[in-house]
C-alpha positions as CSV (number, residue, x, y, z in Angstrom):
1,X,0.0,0.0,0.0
2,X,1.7,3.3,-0.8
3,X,2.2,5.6,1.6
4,X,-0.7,8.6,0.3
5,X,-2.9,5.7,0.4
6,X,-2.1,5.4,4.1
7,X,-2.4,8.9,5.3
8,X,-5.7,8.9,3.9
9,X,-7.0,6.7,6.3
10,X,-4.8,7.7,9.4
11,X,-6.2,11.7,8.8
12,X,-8.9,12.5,11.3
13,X,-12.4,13.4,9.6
14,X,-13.0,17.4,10.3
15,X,-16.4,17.6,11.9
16,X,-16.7,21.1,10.0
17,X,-17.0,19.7,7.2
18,X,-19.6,17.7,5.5
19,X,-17.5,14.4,6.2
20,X,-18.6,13.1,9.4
21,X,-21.1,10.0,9.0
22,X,-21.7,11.1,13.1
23,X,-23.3,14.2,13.2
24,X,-25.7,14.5,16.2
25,X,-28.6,16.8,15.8
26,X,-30.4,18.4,17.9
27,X,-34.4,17.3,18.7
28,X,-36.8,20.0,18.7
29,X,-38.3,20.4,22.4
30,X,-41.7,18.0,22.3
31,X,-44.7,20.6,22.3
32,X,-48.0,19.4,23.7
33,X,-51.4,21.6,23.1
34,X,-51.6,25.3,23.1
35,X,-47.4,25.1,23.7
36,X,-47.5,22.6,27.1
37,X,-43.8,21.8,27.0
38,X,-43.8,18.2,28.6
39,X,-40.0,18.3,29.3
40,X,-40.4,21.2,31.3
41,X,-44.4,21.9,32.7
42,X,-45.7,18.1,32.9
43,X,-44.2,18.5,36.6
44,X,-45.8,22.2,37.2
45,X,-49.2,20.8,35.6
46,X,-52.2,20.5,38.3
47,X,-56.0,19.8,37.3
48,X,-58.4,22.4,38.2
49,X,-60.2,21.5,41.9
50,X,-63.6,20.2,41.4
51,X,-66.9,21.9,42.5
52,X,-67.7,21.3,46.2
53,X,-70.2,19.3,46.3
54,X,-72.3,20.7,49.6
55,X,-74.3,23.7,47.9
56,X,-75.7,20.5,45.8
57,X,-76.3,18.1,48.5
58,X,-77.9,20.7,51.2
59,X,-80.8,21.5,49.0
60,X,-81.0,17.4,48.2
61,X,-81.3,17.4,52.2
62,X,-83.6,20.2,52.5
63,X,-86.2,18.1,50.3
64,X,-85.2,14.8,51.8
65,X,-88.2,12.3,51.9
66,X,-87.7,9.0,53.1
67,X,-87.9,6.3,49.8
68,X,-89.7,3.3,49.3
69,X,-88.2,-0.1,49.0
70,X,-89.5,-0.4,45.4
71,X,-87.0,2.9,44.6
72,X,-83.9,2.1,45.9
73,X,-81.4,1.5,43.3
74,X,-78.2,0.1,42.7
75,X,-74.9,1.6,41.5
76,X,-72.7,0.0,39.4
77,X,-70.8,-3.0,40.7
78,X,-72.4,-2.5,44.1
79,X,-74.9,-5.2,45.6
80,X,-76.3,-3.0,48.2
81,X,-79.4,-0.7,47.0
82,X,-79.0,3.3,47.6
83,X,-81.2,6.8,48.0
84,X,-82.8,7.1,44.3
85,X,-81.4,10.7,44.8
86,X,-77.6,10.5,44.4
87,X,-76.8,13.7,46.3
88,X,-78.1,12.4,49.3
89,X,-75.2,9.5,49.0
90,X,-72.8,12.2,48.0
91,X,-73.2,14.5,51.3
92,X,-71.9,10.6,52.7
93,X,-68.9,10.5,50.6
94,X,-68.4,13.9,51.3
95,X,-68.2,13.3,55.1
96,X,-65.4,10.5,54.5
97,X,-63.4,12.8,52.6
98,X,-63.1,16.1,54.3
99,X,-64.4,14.6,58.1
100,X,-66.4,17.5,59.1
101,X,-70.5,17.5,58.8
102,X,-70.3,21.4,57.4
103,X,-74.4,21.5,57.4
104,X,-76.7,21.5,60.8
105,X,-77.6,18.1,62.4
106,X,-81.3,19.2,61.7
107,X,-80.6,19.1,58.4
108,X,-78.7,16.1,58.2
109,X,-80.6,14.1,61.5
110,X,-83.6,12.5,58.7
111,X,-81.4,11.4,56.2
112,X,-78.5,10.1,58.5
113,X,-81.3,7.9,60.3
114,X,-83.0,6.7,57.3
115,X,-79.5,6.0,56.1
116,X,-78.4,3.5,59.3
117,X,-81.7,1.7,58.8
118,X,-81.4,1.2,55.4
119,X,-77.7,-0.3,55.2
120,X,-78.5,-2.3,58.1
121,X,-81.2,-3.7,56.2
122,X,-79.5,-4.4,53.1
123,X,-76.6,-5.9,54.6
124,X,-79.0,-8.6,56.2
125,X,-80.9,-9.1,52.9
126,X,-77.8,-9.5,50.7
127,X,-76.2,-11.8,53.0
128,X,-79.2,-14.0,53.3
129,X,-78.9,-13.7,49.7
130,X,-75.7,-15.2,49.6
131,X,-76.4,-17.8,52.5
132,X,-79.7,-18.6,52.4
133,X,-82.6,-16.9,54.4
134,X,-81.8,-18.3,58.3
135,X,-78.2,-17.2,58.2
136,X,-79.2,-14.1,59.9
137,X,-81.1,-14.4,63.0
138,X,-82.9,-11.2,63.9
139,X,-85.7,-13.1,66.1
140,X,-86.3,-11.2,69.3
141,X,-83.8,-11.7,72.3
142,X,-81.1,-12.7,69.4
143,X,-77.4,-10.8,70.0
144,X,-77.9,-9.5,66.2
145,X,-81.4,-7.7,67.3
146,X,-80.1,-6.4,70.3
147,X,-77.5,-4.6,68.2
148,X,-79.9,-3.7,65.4
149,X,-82.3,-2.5,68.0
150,X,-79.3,-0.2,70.1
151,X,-77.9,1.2,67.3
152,X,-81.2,2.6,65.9
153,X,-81.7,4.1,69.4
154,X,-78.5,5.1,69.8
155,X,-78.6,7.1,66.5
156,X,-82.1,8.7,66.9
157,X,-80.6,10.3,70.6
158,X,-77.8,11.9,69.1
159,X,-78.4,16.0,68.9
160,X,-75.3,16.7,67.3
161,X,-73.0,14.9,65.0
162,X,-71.1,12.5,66.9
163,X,-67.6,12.6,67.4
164,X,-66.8,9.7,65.2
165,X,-68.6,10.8,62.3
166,X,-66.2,10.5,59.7
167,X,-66.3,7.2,60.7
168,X,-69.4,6.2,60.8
169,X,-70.0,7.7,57.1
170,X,-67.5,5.3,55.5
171,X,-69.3,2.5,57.2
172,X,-72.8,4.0,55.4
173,X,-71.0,5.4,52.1
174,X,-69.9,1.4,51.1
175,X,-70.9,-1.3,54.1
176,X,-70.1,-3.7,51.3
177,X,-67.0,-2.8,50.3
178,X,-65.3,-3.9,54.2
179,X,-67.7,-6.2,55.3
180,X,-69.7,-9.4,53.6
181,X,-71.6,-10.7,57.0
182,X,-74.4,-8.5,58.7
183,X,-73.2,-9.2,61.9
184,X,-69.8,-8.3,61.6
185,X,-71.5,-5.0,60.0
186,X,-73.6,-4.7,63.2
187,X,-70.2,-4.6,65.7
188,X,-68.3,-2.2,63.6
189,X,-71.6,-0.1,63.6
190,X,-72.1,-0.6,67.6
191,X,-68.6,0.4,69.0
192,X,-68.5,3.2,66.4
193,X,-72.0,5.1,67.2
194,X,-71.8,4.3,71.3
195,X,-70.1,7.5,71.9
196,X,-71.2,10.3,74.1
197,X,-68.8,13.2,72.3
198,X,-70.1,15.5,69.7
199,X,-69.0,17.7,67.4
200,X,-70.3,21.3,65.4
201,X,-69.9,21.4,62.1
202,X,-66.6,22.5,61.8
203,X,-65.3,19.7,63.5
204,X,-64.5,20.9,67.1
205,X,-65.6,19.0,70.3
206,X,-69.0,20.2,72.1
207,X,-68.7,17.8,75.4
208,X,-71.3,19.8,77.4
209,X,-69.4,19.9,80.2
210,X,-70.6,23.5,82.5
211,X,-68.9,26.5,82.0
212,X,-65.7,26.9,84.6
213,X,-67.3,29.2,87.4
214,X,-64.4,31.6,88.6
215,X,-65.6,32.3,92.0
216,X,-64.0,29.5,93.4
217,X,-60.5,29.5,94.6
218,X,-57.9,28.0,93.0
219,X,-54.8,28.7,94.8
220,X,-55.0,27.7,98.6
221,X,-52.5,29.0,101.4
222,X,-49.9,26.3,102.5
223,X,-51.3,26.6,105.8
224,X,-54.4,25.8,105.0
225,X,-53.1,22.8,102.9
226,X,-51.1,21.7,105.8
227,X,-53.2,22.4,108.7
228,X,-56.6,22.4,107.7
229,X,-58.6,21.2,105.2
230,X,-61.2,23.9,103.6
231,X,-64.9,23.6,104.6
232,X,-67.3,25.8,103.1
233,X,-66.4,29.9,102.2
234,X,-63.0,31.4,102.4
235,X,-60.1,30.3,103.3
236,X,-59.4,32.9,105.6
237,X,-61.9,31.9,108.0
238,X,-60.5,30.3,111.3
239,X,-63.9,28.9,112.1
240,X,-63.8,27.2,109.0
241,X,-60.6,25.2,108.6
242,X,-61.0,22.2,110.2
243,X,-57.4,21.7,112.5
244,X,-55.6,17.9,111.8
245,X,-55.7,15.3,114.5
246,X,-52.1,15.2,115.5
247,X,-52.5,13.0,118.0
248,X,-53.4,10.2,115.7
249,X,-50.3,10.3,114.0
250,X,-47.7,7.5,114.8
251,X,-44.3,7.5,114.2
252,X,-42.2,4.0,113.3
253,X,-39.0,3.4,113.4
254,X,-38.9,0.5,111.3
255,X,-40.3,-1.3,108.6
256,X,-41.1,-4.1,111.0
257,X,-43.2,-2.3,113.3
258,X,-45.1,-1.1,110.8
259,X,-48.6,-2.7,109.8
260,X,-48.7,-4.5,106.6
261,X,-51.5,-3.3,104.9
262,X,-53.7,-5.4,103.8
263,X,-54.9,-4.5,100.2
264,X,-50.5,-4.6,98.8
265,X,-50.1,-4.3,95.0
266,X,-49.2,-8.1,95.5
267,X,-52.8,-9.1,97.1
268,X,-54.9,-6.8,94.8
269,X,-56.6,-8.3,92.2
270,X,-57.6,-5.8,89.1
């Protein structure tokens, strides 16, 4: 091979030029609609929030009328039958997402009582649709009726919502969806609505507890504490501080001589 021949092949290709088999271009930036960049905004991109729902389901309320059987329907895959109206079932769904009633219990009190009934009731006919018509025993004296039977009257003496009522909406919004038995249902229903707490519709606690009176003292003298113990009145009052018997106290010089007492931690039976 002569020696042109060779430096040919040993020169370097000059990437100026028109040569280079390797050229690397440049892509264009993908463009989405109305010039969405996805390399750069698909990060930065948020959906628009949905309409609230409660303007909706507060005039549903308003008209609320309890259905009969003949109405209720079902919703897609669900077995269990619902409201014909689907905004009352939405102020349900509503509760489990944001966990705050946002509309007067007078207001919500018919529906939410129709509601228990109902769910209680289709949870024992679709199980006895599943098992056959005695699997459910709702005869009088039974454990299931005495639930059935407490819960509605647990749920009709409430005067506020009840402190778990976030709760107690996700086991009305989709009883189905957590439990298959009706008396399963019935326990998770029982120790969830046998509270005494309520709440407004913002959310915060109304225990009923009296208002704090601040005419009585708070803040005692030592001497009173140690000397005395406080009758009726003021503190100040000789007459009423009622002086210690000193001369019951007994003074031991060791743990032998003293008494064992009779109720120890070891004896005591919780």
């Amino acid at each position: 091979m002569s020696q042109r021949n060779e430096d040919e092949q040993l020169k370097p290709l000059d990437p100026s030029t028109g040569d280079n088999p390797i050229q690397t271009e440049e892509k264009p930036q993908a463009q989405g609609f109305e010039g969405f960049s996805y390399n750069e905004d698909v990060m930065k991109f948020e959906l628009p929030p949905l309409p609230d729902p409660l303007p909706k389901c507060k005039a549903a309320l308003e008209k609320f009328v309890v259905p009969k059987e003949s109405d209720l329907v079902r919703r897609s895959f669900m077995p269990l039958r619902t409201h014909p109206d689907p905004l009352i079932e939405a102020y349900f769904e509503n509760v489990t997402e944001t966990g705050k009633s946002r509309l007067p219990w007078e207001l919500v009190r018919p529906a939410f009582l129709w509601k228990v009934k109902s769910c209680m009731d289709e949870m024992v006919r679709w199980h006895r649709q599943r098992e056959g018509p005695d699997s459910v025993d709702l005869s009088e004296g039974s454990e299931n009726k005495r639930m059935y039977d407490f819960i509605l009257e647990k749920a009709a003496k409430f005067e506020a919502a009840p402190f778990t009522w976030q709760r107690i909406c996700e086991l009305l919004n989709s009883p189905s969806r957590h439990y298959r038995k009706a008396d399963k249902y019935f326990r998770a229903l029982d120790k969830t609505i046998n509270v005494v707490t309520t709440v407004s519709e913002d959310g915060r606690r109304m225990t009923g507890n009296p208002p704090y009176s601040s005419e009585t003292p708070d803040v005692y003298s030592i001497e009173q504490l140690f000397f005395g113990q406080k009758v009726t009145g003021s503190p100040n009052t000789k007459d009423q501080l009622e002086p210690l018997d000193m001369s019951r106290k007994r003074t031991y010089c060791s743990d032998e001589e003293a008494p064992k007492n009779e109720e120890s931690d070891e004896e005591m039976e919780f």
